[in-house]
VODO-796091 format. One record per residue (C-alpha): residue number from 1; residue in one letter; x, z, y. Coordinates in Angstrom, 2 decimals. Each point is the difference from the previous one (the first is absolute). Layout:
BEGIN
+-----+---+---------+---------+---------+
:   k : r :       u :       w :       v :
+-----+---+---------+---------+---------+
: NUM : A :       X :       Z :       Y :
...
+-----+---+---------+---------+---------+
This chain:
BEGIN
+-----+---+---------+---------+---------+
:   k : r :       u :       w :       v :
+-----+---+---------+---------+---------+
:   1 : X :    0.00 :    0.00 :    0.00 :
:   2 : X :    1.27 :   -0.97 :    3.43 :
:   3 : X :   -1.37 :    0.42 :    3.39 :
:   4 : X :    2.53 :   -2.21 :    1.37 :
:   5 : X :    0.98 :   -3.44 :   -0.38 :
:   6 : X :    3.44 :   -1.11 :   -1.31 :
:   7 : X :    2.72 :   -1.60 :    2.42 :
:   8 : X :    0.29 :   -2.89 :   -2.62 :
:   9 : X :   -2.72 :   -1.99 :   -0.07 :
:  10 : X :    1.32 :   -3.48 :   -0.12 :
:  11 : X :   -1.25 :   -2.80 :   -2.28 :
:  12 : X :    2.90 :   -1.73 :   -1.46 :
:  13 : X :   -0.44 :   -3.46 :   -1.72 :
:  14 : X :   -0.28 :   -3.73 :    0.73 :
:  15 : X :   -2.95 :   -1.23 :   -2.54 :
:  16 : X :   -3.10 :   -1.21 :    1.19 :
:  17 : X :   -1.71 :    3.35 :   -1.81 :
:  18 : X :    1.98 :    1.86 :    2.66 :
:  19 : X :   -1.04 :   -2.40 :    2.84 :
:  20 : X :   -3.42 :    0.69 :   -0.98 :
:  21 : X :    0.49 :    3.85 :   -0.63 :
:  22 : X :    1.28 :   -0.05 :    3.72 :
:  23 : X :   -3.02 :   -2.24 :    1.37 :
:  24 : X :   -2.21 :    2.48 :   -2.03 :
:  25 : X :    1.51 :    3.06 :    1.65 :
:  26 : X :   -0.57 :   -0.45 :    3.25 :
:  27 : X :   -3.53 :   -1.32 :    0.03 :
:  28 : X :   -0.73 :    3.55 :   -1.82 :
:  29 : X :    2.42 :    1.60 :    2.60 :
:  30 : X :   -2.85 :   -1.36 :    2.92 :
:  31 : X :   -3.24 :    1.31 :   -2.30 :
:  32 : X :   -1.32 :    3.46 :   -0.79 :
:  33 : X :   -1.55 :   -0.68 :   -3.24 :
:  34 : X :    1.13 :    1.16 :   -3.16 :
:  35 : X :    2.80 :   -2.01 :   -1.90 :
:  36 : X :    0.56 :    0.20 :   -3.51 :
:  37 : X :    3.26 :   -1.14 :   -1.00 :
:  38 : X :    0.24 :   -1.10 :   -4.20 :
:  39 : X :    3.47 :   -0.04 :   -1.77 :
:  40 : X :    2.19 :    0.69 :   -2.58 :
:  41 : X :    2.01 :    3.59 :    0.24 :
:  42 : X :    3.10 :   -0.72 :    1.48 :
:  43 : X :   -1.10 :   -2.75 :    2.24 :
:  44 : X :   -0.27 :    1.44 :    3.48 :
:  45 : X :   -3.53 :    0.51 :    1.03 :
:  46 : X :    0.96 :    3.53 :    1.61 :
:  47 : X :    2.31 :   -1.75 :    2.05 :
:  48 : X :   -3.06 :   -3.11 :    0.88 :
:  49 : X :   -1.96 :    3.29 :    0.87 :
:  50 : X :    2.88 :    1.37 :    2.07 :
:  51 : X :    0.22 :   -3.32 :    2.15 :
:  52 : X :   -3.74 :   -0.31 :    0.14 :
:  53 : X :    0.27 :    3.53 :    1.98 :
:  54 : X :    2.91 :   -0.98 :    1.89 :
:  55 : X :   -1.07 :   -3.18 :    1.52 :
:  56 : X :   -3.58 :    1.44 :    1.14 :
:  57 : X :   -0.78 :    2.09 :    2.72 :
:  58 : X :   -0.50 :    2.94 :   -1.66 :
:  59 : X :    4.48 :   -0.41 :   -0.43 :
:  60 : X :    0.07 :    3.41 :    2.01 :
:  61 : X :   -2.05 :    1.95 :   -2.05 :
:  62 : X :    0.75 :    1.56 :   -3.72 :
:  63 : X :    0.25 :   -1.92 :   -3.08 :
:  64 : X :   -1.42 :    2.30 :   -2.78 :
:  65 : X :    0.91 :   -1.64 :   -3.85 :
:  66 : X :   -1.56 :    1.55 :   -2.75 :
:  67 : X :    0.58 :   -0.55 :   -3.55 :
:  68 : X :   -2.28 :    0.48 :   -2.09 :
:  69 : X :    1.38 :    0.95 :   -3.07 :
:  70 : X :    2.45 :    2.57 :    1.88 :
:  71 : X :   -2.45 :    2.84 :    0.37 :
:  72 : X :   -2.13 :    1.43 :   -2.24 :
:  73 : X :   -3.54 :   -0.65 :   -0.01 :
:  74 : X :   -1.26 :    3.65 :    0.22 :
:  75 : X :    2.10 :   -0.05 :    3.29 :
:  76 : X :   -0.85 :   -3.54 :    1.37 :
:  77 : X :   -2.67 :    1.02 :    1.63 :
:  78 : X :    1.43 :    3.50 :    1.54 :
:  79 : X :    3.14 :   -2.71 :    1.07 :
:  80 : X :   -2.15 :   -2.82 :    1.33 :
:  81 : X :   -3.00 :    1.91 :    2.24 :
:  82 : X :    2.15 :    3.71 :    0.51 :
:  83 : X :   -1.43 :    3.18 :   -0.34 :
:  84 : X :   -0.99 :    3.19 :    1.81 :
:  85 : X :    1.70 :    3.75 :   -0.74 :
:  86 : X :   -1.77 :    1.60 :   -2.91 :
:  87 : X :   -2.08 :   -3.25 :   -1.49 :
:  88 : X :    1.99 :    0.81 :   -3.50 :
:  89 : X :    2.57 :    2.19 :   -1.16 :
:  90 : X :    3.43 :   -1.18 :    1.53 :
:  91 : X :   -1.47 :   -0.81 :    2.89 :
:  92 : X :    1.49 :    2.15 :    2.19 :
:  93 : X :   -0.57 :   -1.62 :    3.53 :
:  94 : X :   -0.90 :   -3.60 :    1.57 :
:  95 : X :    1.50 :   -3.04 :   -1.51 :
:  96 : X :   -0.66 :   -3.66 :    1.73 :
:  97 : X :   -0.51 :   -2.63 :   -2.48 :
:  98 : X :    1.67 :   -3.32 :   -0.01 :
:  99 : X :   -2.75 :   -1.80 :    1.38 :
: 100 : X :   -0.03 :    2.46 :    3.54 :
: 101 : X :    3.87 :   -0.58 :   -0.03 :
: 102 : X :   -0.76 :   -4.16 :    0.41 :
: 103 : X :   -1.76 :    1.04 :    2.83 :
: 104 : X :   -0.90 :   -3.56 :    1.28 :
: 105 : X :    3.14 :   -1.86 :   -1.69 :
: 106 : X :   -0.08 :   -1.31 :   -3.73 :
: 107 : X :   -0.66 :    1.59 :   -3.56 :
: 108 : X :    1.45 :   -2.31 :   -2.55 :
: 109 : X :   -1.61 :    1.07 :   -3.25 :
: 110 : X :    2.47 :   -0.77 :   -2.85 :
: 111 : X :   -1.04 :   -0.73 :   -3.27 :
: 112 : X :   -3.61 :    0.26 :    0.46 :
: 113 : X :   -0.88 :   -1.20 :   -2.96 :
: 114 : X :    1.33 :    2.94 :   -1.87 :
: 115 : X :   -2.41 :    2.58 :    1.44 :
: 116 : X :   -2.50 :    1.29 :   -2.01 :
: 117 : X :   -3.96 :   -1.11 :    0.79 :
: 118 : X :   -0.83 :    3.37 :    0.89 :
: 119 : X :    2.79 :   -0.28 :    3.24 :
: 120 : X :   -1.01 :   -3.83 :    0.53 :
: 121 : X :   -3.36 :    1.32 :    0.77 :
: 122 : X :    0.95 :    2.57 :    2.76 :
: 123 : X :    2.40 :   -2.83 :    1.26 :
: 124 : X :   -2.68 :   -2.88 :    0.15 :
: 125 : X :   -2.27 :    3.02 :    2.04 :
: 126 : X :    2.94 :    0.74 :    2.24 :
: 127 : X :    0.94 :   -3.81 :    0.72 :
: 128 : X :   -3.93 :   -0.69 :    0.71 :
: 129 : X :   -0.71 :    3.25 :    1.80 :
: 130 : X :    3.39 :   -0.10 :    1.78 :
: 131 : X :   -0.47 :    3.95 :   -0.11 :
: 132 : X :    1.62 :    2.45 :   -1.66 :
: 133 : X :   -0.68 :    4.24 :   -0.56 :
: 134 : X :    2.60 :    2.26 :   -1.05 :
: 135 : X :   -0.45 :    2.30 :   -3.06 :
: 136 : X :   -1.31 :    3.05 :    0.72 :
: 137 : X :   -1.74 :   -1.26 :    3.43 :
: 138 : X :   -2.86 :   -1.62 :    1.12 :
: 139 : X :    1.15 :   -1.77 :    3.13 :
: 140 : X :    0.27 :   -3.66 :   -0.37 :
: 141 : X :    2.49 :   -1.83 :    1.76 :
: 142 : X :    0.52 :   -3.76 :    0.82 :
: 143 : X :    2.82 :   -2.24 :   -1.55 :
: 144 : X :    1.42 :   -3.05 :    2.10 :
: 145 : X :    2.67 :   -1.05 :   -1.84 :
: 146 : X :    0.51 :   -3.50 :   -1.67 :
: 147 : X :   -0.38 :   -0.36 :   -3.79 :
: 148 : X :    2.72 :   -1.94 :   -2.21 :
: 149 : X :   -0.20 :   -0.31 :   -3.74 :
: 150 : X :    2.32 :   -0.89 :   -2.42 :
: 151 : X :   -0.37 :    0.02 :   -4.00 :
: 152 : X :    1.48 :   -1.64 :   -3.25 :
: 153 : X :   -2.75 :   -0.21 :   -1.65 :
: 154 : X :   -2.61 :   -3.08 :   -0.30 :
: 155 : X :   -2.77 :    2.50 :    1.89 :
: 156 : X :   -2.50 :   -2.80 :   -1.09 :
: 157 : X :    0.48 :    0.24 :   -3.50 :
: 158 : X :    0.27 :    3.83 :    0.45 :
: 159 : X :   -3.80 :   -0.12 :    1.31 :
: 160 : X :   -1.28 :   -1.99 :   -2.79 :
: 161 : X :    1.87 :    2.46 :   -2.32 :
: 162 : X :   -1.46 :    3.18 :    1.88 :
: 163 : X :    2.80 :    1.44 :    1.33 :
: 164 : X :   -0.24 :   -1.36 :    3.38 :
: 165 : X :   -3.04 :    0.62 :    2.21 :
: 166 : X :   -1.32 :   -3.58 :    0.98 :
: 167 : X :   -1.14 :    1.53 :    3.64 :
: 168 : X :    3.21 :    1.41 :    0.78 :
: 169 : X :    1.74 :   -3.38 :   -1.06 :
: 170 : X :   -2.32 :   -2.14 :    2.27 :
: 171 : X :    0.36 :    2.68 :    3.03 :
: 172 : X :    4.05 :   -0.26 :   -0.46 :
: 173 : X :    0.14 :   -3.89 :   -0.84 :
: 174 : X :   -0.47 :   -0.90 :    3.61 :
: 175 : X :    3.66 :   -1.32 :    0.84 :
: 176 : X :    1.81 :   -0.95 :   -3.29 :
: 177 : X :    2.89 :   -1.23 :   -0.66 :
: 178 : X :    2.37 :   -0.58 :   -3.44 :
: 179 : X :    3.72 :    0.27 :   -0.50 :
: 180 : X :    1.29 :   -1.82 :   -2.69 :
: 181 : X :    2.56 :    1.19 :   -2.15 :
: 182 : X :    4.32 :   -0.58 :    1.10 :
: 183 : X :    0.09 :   -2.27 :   -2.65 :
: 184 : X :   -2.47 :   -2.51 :    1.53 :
: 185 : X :    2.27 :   -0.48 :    3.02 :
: 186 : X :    3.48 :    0.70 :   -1.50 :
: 187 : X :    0.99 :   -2.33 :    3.19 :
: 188 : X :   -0.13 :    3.46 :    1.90 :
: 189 : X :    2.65 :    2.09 :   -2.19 :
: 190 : X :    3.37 :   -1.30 :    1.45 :
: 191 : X :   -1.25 :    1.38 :    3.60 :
: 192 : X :   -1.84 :    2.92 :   -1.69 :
: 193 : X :    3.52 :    0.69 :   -1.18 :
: 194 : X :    1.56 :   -0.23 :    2.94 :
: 195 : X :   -2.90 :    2.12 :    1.65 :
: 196 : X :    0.74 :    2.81 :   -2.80 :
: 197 : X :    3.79 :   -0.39 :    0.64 :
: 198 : X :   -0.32 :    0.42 :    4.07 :
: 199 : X :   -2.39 :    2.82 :   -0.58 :
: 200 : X :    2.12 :    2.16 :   -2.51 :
: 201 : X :    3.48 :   -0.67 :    1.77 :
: 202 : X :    0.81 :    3.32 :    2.17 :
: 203 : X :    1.45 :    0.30 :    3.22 :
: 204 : X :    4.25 :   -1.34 :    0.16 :
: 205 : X :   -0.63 :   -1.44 :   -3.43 :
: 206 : X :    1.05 :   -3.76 :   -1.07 :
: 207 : X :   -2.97 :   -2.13 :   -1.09 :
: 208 : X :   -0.09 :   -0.20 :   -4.05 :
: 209 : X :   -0.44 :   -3.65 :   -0.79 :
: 210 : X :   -1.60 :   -2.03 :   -3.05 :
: 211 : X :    1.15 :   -3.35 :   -0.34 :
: 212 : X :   -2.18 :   -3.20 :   -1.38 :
: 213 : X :    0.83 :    0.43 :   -3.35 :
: 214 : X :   -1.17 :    3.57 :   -0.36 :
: 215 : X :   -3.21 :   -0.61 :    1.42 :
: 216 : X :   -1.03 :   -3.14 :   -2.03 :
: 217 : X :   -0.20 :    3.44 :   -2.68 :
: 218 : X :   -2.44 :    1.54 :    1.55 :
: 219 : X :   -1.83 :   -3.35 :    1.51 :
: 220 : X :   -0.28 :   -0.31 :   -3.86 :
: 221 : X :   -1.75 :    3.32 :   -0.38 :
: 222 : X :   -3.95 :    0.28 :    0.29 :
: 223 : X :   -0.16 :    3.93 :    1.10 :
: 224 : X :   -2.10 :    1.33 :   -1.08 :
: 225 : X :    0.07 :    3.13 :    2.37 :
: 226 : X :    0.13 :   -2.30 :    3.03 :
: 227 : X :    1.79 :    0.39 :    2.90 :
: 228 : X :    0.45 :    3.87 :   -0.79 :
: 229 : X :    1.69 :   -1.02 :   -3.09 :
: 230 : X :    2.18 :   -2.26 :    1.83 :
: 231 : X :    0.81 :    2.86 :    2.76 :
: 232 : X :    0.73 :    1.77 :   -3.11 :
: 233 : X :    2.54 :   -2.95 :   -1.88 :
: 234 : X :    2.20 :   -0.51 :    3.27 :
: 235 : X :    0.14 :    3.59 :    1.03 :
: 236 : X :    1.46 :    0.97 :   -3.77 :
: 237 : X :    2.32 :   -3.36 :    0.10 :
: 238 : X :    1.34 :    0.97 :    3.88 :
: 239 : X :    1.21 :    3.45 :   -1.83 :
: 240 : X :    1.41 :   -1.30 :   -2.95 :
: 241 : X :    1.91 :   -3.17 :    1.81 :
: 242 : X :    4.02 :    0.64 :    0.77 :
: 243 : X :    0.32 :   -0.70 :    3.65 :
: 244 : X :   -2.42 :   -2.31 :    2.29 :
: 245 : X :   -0.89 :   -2.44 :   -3.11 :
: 246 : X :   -2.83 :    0.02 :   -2.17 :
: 247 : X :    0.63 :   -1.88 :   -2.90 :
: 248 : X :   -1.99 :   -0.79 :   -2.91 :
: 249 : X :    1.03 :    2.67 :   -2.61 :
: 250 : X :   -1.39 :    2.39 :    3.06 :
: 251 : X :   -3.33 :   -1.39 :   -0.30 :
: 252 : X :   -2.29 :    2.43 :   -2.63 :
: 253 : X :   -2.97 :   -1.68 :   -1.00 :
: 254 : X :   -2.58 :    1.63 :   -2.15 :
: 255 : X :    0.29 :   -1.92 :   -3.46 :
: 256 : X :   -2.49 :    1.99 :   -2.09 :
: 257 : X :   -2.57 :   -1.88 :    1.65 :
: 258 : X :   -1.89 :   -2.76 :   -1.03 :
: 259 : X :    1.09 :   -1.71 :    3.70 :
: 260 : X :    3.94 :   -0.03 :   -0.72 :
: 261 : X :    0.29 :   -0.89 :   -3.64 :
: 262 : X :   -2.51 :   -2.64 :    1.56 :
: 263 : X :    3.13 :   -1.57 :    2.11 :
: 264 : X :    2.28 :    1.00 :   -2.68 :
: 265 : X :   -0.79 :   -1.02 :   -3.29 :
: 266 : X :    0.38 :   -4.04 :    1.10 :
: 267 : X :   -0.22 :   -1.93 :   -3.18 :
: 268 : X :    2.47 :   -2.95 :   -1.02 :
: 269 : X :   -2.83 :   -2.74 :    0.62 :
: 270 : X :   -0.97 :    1.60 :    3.93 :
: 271 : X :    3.47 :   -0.50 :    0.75 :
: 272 : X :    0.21 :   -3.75 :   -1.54 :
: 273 : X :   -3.58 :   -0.47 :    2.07 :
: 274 : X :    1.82 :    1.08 :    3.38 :
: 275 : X :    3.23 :   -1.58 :   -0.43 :
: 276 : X :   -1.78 :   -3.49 :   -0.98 :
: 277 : X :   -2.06 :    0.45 :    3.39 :
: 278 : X :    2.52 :    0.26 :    1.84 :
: 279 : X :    2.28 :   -2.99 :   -1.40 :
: 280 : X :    2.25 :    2.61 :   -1.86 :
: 281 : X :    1.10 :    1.75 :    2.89 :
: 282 : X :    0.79 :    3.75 :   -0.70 :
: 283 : X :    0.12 :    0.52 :    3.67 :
: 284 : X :   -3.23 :   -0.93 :    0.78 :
: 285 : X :   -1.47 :    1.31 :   -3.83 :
: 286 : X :    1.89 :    3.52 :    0.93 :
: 287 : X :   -1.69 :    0.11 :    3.38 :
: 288 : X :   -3.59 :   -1.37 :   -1.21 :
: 289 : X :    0.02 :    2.63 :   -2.32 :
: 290 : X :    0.58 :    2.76 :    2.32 :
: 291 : X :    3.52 :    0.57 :   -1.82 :
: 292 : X :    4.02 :    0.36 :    1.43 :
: 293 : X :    2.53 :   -2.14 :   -1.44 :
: 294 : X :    1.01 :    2.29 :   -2.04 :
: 295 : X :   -2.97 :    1.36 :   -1.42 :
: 296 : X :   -1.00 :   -3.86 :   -1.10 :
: 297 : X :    3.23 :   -0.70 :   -1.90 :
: 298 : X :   -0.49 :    3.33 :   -1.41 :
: 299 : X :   -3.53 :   -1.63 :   -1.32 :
: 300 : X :    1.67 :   -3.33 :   -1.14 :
: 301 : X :    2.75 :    2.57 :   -1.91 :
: 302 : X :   -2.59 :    2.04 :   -1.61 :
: 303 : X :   -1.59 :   -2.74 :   -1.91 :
: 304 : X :    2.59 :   -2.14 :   -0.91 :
: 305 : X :   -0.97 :   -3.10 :    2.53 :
: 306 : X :    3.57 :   -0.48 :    1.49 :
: 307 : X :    0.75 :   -3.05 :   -2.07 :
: 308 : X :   -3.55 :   -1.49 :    0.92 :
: 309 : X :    0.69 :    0.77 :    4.05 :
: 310 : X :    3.41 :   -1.16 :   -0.25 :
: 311 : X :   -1.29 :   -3.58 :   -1.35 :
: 312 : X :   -2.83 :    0.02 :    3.16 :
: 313 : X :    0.72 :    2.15 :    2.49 :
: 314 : X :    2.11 :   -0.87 :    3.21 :
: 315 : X :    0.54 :    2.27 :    3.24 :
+-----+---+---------+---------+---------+
């Protein structure tokens, strides 16, 4: 939970899903109606709800994120609308909740889709009533903040299964918006790398660098933890690399799953396939494939095809 908004809001990448991601932005930015913001984990949509907030003119006031799968539902609601001294045991004196700390800024609900239908109810009254009351209290109070929503979950197949209250989709599904997954625009990850790189270097230090061949690795790579799991990669390779170079045996990739042996386990025929579309070339074969030099003759060694490629192949 945060009642601020980060310093680093920038949206880094070249793709036309980007382009649109920015276009999308800030028309929201200029509208108070609720967004809802779809996406894998790992894909950025507290950041989209960050720069939705920061480009508006509510920029000034308090961004308020809540997760919700970080607190407890028997305290979500104490959290979310406060409570008076003495409404329960432990209550020992006034507490705001998180939606009187927005004030009249933003509340970015994370994760809505995770709360349970008993909570989505006294969140589709709230958002409709725009009131709230504190435990313990009978004063009702007004709410003027802005309302962004963010989930990875299909919320429309959630409704037909019952776990998602269809009123409290439509009243949310005003603005929405979807973020596809990293490896739909794998265009962005040389800047995103350089973004991470900038980010993480501290004051008086040299700038770590990964050169082209190390990042045809993880152009290869479908991450499946997104652009967190990326963060993640280059982070652990800029502490394992010897001086300001990354290099490829730096580069940790997550191989129990499905998504690496996926670029991994390329069978003698793929490679015959690429190398015959591209007139024999291993240069270009290495490259369409997403591969270094030296991980494609490593290939063309490991099954035996050096005496075919040696026939066909030029540089």
């Amino acid at each position: 939970m945060k009642s601020t908004v980060s310093s680093d809001t920038e949206i880094v990448g070249i793709s036309l899903i980007i382009k649109r991601k920015l276009r999308f932005i800030h028309k929201a930015a200029k509208s108070d109606k609720n967004v809802l913001i779809l996406g894998e984990t790992g894909t950025g949509k507290d950041l989209t709800a960050k720069k939705i907030h920061e480009l508006s003119n509510r920029r000034d006031k308090p961004f308020v994120a809540i997760n919700c799968t970080d607190i407890p539902g028997e305290l979500f609601e104490a959290e979310l609308f406060g409570y008076v001294r003495g409404s329960f045991t432990g209550a020992v004196k006034d507490k705001l909740g998180l939606l009187e700390v927005a004030r009249n800024g933003t509340i970015f609900f994370d994760e809505i889709g995770d709360l349970s239908l008993n909570l989505q109810a006294k969140i589709l009254r709230m958002i409709e009533k725009r009131e709230l009351r504190r435990i313990g209290e009978t004063t009702v109070r007004k709410i003027y903040a802005r309302f962004i929503f963010a989930t990875n979950k299909n919320l429309q197949e959630e409704v037909k299964a019952g776990r998602f209250r269809k009123d409290l989709y439509y009243r949310i599904n005003v603005i929405k918006f979807y973020i596809p997954p990293l490896k739909e625009r794998k265009e962005d990850i040389p800047l995103l790398v350089d973004h991470i790189l900038r980010k993480d270097r501290k004051e008086g230090e040299p700038k770590k660098v990964i050169y082209n061949e190390t990042l045809k690795i993880l152009m290869a790579y479908d991450f499946p933890g997104n652009i967190r799991e990326l963060e993640n990669i280059v982070e652990r390779a800029c502490i394992l690399s010897e001086g300001n170079i990354v290099t490829e045996k730096d580069i940790k990739l997550d191989c129990d799953s499905k998504y690496c042996r996926k670029t991994m386990n390329i069978t003698p025929e793929q490679l015959i396939k690429t190398l015959e579309n591209c007139r024999w070339n291993k240069t270009r074969a290495a490259s369409k494939m997403g591969k270094s030099r030296r991980q494609f003759y490593r290939l063309l060694e490991k099954h035996k095809m050096s005496d075919l490629i040696k026939r066909n192949c030029h540089l």
